[in-house]
N, CA, C and O atoms as a Tinker XYZ file with bonds, in Angstrom:
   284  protein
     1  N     30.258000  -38.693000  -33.132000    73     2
     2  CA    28.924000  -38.265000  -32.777000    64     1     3
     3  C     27.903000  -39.346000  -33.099000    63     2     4     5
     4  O     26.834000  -39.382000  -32.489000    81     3
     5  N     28.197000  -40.192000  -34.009000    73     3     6
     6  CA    27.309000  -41.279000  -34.495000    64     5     7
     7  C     27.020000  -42.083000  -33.389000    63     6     8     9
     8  O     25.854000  -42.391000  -33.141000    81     7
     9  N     28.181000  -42.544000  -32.529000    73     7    10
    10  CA    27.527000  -43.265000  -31.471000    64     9    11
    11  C     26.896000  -42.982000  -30.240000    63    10    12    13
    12  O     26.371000  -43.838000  -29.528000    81    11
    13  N     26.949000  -41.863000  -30.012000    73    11    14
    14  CA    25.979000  -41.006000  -29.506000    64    13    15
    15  C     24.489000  -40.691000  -29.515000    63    14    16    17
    16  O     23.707000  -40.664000  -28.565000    81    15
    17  N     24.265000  -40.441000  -30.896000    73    15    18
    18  CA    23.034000  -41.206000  -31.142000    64    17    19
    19  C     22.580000  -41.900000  -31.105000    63    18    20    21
    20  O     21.405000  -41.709000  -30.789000    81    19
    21  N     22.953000  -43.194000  -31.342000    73    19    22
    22  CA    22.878000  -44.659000  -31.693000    64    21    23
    23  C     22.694000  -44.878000  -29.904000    63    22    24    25
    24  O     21.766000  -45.624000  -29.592000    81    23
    25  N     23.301000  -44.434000  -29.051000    73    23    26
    26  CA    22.722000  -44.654000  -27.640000    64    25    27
    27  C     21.444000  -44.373000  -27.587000    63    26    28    29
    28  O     20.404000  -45.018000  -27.456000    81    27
    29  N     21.727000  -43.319000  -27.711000    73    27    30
    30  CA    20.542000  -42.591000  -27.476000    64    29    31
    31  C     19.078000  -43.008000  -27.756000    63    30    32    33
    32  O     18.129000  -42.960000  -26.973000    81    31
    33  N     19.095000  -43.348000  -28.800000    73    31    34
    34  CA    17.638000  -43.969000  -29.594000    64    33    35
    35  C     17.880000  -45.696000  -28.906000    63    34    36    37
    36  O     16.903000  -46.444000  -28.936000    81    35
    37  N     19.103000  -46.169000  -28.367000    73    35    38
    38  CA    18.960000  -47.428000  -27.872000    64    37    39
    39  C     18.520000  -47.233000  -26.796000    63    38    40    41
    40  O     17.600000  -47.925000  -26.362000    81    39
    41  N     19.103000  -46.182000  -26.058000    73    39    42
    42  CA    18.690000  -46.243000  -24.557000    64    41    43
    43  C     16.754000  -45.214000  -24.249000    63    42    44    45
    44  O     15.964000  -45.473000  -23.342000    81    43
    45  N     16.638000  -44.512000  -24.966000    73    43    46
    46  CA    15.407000  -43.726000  -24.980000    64    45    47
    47  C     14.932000  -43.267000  -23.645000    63    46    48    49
    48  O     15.433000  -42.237000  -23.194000    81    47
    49  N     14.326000  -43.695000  -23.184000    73    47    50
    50  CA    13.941000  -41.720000  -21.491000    64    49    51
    51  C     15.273000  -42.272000  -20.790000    63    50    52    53
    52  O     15.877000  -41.335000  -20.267000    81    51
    53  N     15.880000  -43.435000  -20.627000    73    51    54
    54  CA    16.836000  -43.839000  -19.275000    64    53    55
    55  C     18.189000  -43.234000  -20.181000    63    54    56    57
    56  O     19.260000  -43.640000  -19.731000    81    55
    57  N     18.288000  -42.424000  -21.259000    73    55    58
    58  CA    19.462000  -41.976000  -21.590000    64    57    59
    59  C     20.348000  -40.467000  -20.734000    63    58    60    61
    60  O     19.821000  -39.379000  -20.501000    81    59
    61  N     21.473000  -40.790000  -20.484000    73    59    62
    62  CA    21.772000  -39.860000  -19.431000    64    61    63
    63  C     21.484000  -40.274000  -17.854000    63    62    64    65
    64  O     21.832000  -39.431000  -17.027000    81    63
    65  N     21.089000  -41.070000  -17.533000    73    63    66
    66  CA    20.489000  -41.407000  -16.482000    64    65    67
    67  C     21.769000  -42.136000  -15.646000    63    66    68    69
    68  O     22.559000  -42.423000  -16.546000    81    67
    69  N     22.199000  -42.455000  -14.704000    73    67    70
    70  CA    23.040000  -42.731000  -13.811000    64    69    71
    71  C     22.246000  -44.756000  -14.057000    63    70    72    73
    72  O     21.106000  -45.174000  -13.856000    81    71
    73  N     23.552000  -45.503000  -14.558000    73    71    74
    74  CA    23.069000  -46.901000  -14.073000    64    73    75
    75  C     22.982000  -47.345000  -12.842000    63    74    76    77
    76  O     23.620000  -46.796000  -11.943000    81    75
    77  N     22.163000  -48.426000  -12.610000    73    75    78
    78  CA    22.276000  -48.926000  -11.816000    64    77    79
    79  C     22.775000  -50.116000  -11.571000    63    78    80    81
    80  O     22.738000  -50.981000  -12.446000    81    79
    81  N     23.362000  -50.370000  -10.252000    73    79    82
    82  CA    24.279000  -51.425000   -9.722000    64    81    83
    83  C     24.043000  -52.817000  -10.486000    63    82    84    85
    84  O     24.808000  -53.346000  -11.292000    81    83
    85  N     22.630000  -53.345000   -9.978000    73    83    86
    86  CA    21.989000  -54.023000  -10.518000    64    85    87
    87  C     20.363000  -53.922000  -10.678000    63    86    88    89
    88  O     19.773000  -53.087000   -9.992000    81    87
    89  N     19.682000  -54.710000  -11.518000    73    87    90
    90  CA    19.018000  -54.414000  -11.498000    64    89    91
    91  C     17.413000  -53.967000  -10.247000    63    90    92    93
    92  O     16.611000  -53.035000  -10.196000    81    91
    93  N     17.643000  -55.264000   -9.428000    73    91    94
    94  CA    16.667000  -55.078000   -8.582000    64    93    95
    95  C     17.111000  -54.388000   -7.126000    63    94    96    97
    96  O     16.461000  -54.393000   -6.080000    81    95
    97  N     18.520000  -53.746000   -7.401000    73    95    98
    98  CA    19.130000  -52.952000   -5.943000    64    97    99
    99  C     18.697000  -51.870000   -6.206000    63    98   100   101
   100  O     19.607000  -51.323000   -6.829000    81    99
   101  N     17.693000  -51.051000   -6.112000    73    99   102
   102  CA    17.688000  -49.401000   -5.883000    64   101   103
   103  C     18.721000  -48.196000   -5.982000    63   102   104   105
   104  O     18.409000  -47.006000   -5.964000    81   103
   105  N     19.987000  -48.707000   -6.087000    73   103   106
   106  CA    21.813000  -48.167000   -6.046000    64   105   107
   107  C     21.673000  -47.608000   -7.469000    63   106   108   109
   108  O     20.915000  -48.150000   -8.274000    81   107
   109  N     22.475000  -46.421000   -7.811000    73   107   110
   110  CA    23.288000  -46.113000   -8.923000    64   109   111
   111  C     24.472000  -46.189000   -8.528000    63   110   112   113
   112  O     24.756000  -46.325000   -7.338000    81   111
   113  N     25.422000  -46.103000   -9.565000    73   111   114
   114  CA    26.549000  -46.527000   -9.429000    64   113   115
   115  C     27.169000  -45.169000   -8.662000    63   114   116   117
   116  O     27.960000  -45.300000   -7.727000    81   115
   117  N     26.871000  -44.260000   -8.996000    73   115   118
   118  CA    26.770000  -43.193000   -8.645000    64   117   119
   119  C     26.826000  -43.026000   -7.348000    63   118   120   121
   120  O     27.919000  -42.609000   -6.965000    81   119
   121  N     26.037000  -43.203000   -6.532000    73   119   122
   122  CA    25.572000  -43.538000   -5.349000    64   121   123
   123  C     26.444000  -44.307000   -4.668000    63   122   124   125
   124  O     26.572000  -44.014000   -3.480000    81   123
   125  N     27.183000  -45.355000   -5.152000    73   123   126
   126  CA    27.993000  -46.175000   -4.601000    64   125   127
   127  C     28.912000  -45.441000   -4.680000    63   126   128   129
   128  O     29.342000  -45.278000   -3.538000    81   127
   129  N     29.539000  -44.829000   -5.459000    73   127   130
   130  CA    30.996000  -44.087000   -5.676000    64   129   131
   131  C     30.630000  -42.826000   -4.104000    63   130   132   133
   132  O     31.375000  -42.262000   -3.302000    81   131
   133  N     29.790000  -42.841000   -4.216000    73   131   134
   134  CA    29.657000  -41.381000   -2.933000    64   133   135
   135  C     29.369000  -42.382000   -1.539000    63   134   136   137
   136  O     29.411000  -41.764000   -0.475000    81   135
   137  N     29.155000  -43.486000   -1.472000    73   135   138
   138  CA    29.256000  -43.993000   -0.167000    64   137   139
   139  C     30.667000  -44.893000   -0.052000    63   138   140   141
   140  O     30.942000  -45.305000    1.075000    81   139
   141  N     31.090000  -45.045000   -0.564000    73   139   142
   142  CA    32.628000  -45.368000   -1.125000    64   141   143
   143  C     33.578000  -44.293000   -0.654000    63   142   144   145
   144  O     34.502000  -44.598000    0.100000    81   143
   145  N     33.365000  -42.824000   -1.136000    73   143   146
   146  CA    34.653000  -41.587000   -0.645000    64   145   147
   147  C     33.649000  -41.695000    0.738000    63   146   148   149
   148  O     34.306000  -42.129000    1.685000    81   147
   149  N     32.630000  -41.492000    0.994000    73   147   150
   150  CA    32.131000  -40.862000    2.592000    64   149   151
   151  C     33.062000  -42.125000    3.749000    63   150   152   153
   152  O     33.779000  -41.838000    4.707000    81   151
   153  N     32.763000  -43.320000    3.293000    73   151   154
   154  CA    33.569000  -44.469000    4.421000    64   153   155
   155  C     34.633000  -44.100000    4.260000    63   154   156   157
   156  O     35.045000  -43.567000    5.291000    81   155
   157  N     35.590000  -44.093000    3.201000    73   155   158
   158  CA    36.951000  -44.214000    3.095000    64   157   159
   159  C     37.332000  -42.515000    4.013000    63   158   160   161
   160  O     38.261000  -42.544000    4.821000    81   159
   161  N     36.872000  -41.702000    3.887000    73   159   162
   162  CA    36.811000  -40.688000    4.412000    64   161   163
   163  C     36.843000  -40.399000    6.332000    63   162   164   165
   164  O     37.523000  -39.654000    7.037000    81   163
   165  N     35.612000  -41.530000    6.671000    73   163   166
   166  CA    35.174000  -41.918000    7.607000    64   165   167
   167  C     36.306000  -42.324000    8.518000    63   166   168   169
   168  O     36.825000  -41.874000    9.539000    81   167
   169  N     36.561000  -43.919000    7.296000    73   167   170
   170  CA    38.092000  -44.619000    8.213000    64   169   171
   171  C     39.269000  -43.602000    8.122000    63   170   172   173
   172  O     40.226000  -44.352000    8.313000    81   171
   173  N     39.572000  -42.868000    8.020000    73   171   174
   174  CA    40.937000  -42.329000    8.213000    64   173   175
   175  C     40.640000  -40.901000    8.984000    63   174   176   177
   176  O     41.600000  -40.133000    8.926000    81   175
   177  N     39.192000  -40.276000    9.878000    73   175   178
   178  CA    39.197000  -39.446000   10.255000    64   177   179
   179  C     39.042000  -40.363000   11.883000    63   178   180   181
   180  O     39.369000  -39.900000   12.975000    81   179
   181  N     38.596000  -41.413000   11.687000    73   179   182
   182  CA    38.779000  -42.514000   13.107000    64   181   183
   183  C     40.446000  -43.297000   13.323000    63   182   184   185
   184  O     41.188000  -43.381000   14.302000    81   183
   185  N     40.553000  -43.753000   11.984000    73   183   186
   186  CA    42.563000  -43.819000   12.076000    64   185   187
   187  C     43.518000  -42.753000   13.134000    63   186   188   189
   188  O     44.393000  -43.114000   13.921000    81   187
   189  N     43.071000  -41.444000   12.884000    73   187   190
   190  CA    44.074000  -40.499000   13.320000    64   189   191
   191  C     43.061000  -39.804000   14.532000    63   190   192   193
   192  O     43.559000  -39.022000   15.341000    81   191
   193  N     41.767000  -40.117000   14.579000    73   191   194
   194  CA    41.507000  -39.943000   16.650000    64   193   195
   195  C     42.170000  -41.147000   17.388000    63   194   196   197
   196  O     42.912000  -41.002000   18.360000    81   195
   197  N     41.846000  -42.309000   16.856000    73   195   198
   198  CA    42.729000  -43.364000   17.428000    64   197   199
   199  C     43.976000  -43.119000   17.906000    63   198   200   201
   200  O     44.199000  -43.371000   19.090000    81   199
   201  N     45.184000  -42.494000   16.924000    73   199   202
   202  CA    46.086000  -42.184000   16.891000    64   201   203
   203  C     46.465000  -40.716000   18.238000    63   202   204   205
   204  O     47.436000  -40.550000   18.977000    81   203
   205  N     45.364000  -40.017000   18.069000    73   203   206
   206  CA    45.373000  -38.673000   19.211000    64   205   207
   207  C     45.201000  -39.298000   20.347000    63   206   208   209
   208  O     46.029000  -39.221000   21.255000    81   207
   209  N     44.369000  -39.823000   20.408000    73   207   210
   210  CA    43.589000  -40.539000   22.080000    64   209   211
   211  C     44.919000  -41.494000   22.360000    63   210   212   213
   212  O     45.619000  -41.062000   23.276000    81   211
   213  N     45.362000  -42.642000   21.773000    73   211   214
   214  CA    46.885000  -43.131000   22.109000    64   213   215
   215  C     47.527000  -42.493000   22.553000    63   214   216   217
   216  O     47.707000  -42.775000   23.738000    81   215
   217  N     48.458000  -41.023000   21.947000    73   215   218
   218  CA    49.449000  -40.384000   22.266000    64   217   219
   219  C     48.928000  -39.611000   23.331000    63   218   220   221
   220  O     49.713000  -39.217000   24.194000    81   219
   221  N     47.882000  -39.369000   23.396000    73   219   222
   222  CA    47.317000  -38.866000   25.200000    64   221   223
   223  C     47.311000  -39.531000   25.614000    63   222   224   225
   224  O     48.034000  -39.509000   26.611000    81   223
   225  N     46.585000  -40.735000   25.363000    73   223   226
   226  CA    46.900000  -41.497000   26.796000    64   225   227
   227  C     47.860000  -42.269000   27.039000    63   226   228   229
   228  O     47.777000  -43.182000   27.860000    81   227
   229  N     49.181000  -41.936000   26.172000    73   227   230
   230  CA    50.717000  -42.609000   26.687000    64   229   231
   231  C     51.461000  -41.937000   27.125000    63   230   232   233
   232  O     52.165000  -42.103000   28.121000    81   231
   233  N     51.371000  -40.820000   26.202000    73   231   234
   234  CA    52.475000  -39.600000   26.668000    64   233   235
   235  C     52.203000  -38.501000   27.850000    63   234   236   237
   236  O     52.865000  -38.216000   28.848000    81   235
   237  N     51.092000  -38.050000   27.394000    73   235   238
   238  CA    50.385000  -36.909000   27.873000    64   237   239
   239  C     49.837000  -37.670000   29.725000    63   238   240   241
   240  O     50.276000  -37.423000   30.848000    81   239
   241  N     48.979000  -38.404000   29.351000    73   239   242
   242  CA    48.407000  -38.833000   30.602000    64   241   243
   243  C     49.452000  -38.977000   31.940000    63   242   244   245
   244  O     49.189000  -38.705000   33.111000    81   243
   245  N     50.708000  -39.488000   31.381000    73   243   246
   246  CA    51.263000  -39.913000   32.851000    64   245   247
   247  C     52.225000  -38.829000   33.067000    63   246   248   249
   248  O     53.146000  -39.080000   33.844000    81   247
   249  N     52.187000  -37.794000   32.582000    73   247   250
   250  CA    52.320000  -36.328000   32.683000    64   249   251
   251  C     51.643000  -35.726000   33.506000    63   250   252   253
   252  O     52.013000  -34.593000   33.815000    81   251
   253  N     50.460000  -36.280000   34.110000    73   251   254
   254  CA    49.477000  -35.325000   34.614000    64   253   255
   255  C     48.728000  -36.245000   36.063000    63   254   256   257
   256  O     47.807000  -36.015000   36.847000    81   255
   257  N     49.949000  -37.617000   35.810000    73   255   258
   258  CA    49.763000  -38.799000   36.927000    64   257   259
   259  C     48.265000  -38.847000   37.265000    63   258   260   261
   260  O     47.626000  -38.658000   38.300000    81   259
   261  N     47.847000  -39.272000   35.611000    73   259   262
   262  CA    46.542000  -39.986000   35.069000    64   261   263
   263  C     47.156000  -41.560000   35.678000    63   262   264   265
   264  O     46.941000  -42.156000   36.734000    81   263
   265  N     47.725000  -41.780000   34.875000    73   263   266
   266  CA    48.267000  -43.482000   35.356000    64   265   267
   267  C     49.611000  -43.431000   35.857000    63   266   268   269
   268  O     50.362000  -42.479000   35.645000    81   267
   269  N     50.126000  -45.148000   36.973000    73   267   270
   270  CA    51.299000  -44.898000   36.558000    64   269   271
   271  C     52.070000  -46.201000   35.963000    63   270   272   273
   272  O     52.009000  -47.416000   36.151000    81   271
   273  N     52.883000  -45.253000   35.089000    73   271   274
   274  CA    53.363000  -46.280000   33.976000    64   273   275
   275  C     54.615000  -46.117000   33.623000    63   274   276   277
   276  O     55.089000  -45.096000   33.123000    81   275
   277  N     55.355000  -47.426000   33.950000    73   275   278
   278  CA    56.668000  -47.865000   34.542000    64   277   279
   279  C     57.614000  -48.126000   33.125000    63   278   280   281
   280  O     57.135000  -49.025000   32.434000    81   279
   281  N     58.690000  -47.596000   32.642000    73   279   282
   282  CA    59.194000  -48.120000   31.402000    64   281   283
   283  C     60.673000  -48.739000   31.913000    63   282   284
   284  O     61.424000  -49.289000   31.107000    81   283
């Protein structure tokens, strides 16, 4: 518990407070960790439309003599 305090009275109103990145970026770190899961989130919900729109338009499409495509 001692060092707890010892923050505390070091850090004074910014105690508890979310750091920031650096100093003159407007960012908490905080902030970065949540735009960090939202992209990573992002890329793998575009990974697997990529992946849908492909298998339609390889499999599915020339099923429906969308294209024609010779193997």
């Amino acid at each position: 518990m001692g060092e707890a305090k010892r923050r505390k009275e070091q850090l004074g109103d910014d105690y508890g407070k979310d750091e920031k990145i650096l100093p003159w970026i407007p960012l908490t770190k905080g902030q970065s960790e949540k735009f960090v899961a939202w992209t990573t989130q992002g890329a793998w919900i575009g990974i697997f439309a990529m992946v849908a729109l492909w298998l339609t338009v390889r499999f599915i499409g020339p099923g429906f003599g969308w294209w024609d495509v010779e193997f």
